[in-house]
C-alpha positions in Angstrom: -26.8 -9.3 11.1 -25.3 -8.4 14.5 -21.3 -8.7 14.8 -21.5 -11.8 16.5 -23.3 -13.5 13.9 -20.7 -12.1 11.3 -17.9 -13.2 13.4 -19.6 -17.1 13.8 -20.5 -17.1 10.4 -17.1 -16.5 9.2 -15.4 -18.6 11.7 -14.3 -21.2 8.8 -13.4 -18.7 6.3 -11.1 -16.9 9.1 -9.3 -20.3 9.8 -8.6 -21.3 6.3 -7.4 -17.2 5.4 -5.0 -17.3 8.5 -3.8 -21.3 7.3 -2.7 -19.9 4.1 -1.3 -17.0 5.5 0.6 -18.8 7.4 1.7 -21.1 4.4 2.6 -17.8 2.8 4.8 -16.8 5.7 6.8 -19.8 5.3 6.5 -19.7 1.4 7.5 -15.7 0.9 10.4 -16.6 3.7 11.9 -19.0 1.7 11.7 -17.7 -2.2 11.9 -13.5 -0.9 15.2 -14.6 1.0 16.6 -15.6 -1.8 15.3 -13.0 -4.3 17.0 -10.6 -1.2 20.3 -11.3 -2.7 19.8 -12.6 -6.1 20.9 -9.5 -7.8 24.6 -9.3 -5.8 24.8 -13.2 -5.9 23.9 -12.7 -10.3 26.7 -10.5 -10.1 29.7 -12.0 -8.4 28.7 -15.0 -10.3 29.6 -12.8 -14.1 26.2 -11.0 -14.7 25.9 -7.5 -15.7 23.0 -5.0 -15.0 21.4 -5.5 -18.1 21.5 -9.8 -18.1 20.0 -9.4 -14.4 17.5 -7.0 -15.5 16.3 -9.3 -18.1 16.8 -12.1 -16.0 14.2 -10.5 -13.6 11.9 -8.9 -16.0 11.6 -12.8 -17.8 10.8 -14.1 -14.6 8.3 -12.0 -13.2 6.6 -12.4 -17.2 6.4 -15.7 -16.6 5.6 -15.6 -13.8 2.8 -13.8 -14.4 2.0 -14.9 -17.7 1.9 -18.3 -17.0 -1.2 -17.6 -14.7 -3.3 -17.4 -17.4 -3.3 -21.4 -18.1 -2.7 -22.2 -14.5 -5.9 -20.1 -13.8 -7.7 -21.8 -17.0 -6.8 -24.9 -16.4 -8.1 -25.1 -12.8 -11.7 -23.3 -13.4 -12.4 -26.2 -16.3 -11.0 -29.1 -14.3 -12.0 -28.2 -11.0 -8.6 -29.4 -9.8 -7.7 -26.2 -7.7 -5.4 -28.0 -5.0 -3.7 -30.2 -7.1 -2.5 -27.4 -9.4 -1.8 -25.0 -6.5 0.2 -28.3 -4.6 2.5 -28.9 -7.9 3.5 -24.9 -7.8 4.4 -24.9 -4.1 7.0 -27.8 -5.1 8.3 -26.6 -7.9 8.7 -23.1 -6.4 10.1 -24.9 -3.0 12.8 -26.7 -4.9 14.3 -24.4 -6.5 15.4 -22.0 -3.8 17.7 -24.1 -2.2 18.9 -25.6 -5.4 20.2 -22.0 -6.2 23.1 -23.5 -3.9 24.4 -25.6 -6.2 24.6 -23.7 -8.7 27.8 -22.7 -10.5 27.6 -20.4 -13.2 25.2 -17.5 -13.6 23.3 -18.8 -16.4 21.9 -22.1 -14.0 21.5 -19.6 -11.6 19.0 -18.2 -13.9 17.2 -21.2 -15.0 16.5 -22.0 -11.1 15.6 -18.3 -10.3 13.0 -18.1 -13.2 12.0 -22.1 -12.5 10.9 -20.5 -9.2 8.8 -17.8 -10.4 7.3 -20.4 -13.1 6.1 -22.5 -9.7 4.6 -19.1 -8.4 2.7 -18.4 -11.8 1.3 -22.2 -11.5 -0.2 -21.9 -7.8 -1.0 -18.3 -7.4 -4.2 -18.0 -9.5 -6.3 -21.0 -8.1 -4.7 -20.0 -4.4 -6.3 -16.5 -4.5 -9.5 -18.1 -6.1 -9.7 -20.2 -3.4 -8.8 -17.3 -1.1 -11.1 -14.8 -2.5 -14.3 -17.2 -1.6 -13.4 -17.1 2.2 -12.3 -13.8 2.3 -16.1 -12.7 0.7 -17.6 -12.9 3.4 -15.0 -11.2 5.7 -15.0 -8.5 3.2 -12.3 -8.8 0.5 -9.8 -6.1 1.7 -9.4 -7.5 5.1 -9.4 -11.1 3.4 -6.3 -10.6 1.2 -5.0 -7.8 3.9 -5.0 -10.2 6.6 -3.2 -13.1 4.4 -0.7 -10.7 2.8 0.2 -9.3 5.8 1.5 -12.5 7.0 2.6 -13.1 3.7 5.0 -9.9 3.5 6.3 -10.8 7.5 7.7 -13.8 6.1 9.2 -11.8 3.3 10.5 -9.9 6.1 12.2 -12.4 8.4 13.6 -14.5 5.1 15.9 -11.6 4.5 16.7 -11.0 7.8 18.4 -14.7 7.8 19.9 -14.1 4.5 21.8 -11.4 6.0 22.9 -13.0 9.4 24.3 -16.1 7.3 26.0 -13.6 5.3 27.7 -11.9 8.3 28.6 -14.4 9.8 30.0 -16.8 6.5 32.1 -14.2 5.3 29.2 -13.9 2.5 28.6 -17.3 1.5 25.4 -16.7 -0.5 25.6 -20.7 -1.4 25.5 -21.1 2.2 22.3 -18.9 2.6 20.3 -20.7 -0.2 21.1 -23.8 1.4 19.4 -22.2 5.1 16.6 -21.5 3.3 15.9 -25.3 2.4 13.8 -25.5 6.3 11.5 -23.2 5.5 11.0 -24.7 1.9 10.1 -27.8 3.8 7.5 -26.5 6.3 5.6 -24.7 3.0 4.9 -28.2 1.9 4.1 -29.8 4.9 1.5 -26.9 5.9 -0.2 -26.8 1.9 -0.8 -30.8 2.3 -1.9 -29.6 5.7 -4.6 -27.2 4.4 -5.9 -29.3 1.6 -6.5 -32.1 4.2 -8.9 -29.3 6.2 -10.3 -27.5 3.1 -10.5 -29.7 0.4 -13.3 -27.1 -0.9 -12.5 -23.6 -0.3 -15.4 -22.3 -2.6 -18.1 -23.6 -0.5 -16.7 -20.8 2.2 -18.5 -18.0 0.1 -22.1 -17.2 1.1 -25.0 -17.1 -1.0 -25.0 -17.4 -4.9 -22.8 -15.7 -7.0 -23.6 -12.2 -8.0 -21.8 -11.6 -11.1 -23.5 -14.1 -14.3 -22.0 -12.4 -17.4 -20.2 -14.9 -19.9 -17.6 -12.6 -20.1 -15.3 -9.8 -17.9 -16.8 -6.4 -17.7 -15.3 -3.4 -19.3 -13.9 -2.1 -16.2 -11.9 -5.1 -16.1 -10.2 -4.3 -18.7 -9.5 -0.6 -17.8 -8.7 -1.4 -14.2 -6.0 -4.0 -15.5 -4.6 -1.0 -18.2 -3.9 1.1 -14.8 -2.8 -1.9 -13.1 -0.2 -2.6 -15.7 1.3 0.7 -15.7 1.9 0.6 -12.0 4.1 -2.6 -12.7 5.9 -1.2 -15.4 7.1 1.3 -13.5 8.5 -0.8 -10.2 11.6 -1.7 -10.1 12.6 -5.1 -9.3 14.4 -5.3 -6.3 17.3 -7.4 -7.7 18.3 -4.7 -10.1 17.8 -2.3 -7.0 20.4 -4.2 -4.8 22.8 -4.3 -7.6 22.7 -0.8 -7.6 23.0 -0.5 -4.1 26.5 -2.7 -4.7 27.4 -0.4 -7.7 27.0 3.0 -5.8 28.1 1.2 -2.8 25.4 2.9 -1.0 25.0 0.3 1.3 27.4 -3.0 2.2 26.7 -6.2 0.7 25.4 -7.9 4.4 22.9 -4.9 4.7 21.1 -5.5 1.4 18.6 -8.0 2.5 18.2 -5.6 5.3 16.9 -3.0 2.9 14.7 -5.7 1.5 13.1 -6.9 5.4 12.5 -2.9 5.9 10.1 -2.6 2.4 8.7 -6.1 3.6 7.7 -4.9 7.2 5.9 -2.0 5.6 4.3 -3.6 2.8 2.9 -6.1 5.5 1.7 -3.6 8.1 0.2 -1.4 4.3 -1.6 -4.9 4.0 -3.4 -5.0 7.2 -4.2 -0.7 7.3 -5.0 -0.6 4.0 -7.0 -4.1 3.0 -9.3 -2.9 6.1 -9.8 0.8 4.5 -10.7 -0.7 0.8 -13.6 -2.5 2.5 -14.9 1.1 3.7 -13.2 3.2 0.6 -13.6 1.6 -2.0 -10.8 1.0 -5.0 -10.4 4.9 -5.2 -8.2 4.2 -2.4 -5.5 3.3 -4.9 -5.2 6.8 -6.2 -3.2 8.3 -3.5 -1.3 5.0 -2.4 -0.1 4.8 -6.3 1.1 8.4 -6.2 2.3 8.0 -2.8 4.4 4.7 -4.1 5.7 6.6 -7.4 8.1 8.5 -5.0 10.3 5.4 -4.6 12.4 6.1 -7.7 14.2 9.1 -7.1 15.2 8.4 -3.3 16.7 4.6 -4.2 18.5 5.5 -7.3 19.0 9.1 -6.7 19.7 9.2 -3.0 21.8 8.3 -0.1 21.4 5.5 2.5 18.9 7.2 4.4 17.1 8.2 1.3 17.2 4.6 0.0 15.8 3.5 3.4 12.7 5.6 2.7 12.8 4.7 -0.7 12.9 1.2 0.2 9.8 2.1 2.5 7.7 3.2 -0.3 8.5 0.4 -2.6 7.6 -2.0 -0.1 4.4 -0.5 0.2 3.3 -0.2 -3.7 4.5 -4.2 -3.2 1.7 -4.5 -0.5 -0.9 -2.9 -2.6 -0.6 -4.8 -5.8 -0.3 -8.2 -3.3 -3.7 -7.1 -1.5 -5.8 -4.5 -2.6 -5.3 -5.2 -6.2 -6.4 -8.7 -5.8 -9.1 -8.2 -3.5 -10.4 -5.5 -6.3 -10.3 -8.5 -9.1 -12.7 -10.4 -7.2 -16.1 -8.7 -7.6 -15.4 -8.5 -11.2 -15.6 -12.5 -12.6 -18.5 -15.1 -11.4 -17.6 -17.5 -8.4 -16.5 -20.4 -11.4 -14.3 -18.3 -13.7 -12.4 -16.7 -11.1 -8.8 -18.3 -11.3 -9.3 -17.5 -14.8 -9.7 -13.8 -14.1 -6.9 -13.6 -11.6 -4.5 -15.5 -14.3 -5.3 -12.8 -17.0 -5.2 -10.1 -14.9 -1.9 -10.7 -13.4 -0.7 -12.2 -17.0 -1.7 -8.9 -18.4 0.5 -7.2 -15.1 3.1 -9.3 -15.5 3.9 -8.6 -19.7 3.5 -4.4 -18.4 6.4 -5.9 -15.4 8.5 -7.7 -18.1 8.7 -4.9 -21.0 9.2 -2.1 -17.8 11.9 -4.2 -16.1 13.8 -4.4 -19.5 13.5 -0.7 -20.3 14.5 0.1 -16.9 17.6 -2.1 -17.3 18.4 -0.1 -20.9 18.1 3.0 -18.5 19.7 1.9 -15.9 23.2 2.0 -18.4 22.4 5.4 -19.9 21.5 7.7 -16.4 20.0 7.1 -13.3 18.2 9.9 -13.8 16.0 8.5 -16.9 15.3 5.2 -15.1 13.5 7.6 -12.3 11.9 9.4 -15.2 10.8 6.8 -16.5 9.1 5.1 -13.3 8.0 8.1 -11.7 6.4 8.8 -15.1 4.5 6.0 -16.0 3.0 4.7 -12.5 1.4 8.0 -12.3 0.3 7.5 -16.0 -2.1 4.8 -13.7 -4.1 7.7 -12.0 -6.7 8.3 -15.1 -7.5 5.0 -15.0 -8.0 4.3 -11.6 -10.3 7.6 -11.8 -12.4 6.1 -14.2 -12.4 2.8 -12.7 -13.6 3.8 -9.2 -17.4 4.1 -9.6 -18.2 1.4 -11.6 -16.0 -1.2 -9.8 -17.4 0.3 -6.3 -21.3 -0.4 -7.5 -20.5 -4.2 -8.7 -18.5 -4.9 -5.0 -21.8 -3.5 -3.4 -24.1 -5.6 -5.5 -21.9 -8.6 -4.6 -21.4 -8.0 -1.3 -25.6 -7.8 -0.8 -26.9 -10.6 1.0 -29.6 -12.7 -1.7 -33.6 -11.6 -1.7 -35.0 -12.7 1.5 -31.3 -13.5 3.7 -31.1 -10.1 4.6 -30.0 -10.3 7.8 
């Protein structure tokens, strides 16, 4: 098939990856602004590290966890824009909300409300995205949306902080800013179910995976997976340590936050398109690469914690692209929401019991918490070792045209 036919042919499945991207820009601008400063605003309302390590880790495990009935329940009722629609507003509410709350414990029902609206739309969004992006090649698919996914993760911030400077740091004041955003993520989802009411019919040719069930490697790529997330930080324990150490002023947090989002974005786009030419083995040296983040943002100064900062944001960008785009090949065209909710259910419970440990650490020595991460992400590498040629062969049996469509 020559590039032009490529190109034509996946016209459609460009403009429906770029419309969600775009959603997501708006999206991970409204909910990453907030999560920016949800550890120092936790704090000045009467948390401690250890309640907003928990606070984080329970949100991220259900936000995670969740996925696996979200994911479920979409593949049996078909009703994959309907569920993804009532996460958006769930999530979208409860950002700007976070202004009107007055004690640290609503403040927590809001912040892990938001991720429980994440868990419900995430699995049967990436189904739907992983059928357009087949035939751009999956790499480039989820690198393309993530990318603008993580630039709106980068501007979000970026207001966070000039509100801050300029309110005399009135974090109410910033949740409230981030209410516009909020509003044109719901306009644009309506916008893209009105133009793709079905995203699956994007993917060319019949499914290539039949088997009732998830393959081994599945299961061995998710143990490595989960070990990566155990051993990442979440950035609102992160910023609270920057506030503790006073490494870096309150205003200048989020800033931290826009610089790990600008590189996770650009790692989307470089990386998503190498996967599609290496292969998942391409995971080894980014997740050893990412495993340096611990000891320059805990350990270090402010120059340290920018790189630091820089690395996290770019093990952020490869479990939001080229750990998604690996899930694909693995599950049959109609069970695929279900795989992505197990997987990242399986991720998430890894995120949850790491952020809590981390938090335990966190009160006993910095230098066990980076340890501990350091540790246990490289833990991943056997895995990802053994995952690499089986994985490889099933992408490249998908990714063959049918008998006779060669092209």
């Amino acid at each position: 098939m020559t590039a032009l036919a490529r190109l034509r042919d996946s016209a459609p499945a460009l403009k429906f990856v770029l419309l969600v991207g775009v959603m997501s820009f708006f999206a991970d601008f409204t909910y990453e602004g907030s999560r920016s400063v949800i550890g120092p605003y936790l704090g000045t309302l009467g948390a401690g590290a250890l309640a907003i390590s928990v606070i984080s880790g329970l949100g991220e495990f259900l936000g995670y966890g969740l996925r696996l009935f979200s994911g479920r329940g979409a593949d049996r009722t078909g009703r994959y824009w309907q569920i993804t629609i009532g996460g958006y507003v769930v999530q979208m509410a409860a950002v700007p909300l976070l202004a009107l709350a007055g004690n640290w414990e609503v403040a927590a029902l809001l912040i892990i409300a938001e991720r429980v609206g994440k868990a419900t739309r995430n699995p049967p969004r990436d189904a739907m995205l992983s059928h357009a992006a087949q035939e751009m090649g999956y790499g480039w698919g989820f690198g393309v949306h993530e990318a603008l996914d993580q630039f709106g993760a980068m501007f979000g911030p970026l207001l966070v902080a000039l509100v801050l400077a300029v309110s005399n740091h009135d974090y109410k004041l910033a949740f409230a800013a981030l209410a516009a955003p909020a509003v044109i993520t719901l306009t644009l989802v309506l916008v893209a179910r009105r133009f793709f009411p079905r995203p699956q019919d994007l993917a060319a040719g019949p499914a290539q995976v039949t088997t009732a069930g998830l393959p081994r490697v599945f299961w061995i790529y998710l143990a490595g997976a989960a070990l990566v997330a155990a051993g990442l930080a979440d950035f609102p324990l992160i910023a609270f340590h920057f506030q503790q150490a006073h490494t870096v002023s309150a205003p200048i947090v989020p800033v931290f936050y826009a610089v790990a989002m600008a590189v996770s974005g650009t790692g989307s786009l470089i990386f998503g398109k190498l996967y599609d030419r290496a292969g998942i083995g391409l995971l080894i040296p980014l997740t050893i690469a990412g495993a340096g983040y611990a000891p320059l943002v805990f350990l270090g100064g402010v120059w340290a914690a920018v790189f630091g900062m820089a690395l996290w944001g770019l093990g952020m960008g490869v479990q939001e692209s080229i750990i998604p785009a690996a899930v694909a090949p693995l599950a049959a065209r109609d069970r695929r929401a279900s795989a992505y909710g197990l997987f990242t259910g399986g991720y998430g419970t890894a995120w949850v019991a790491g952020s809590v440990l981390i938090g335990v650490l966190f009160d006993v020595s910095l230098g066990a918490v980076t340890a501990f991460a350091v540790a246990v992400q490289l833990a991943a590498i056997p895995f990802f070792v053994l995952v690499r040629r089986r994985h490889d062969a099933l992408r490249q049996r998908q990714d063959e045209p049918p008998a006779g469509q060669a092209g």
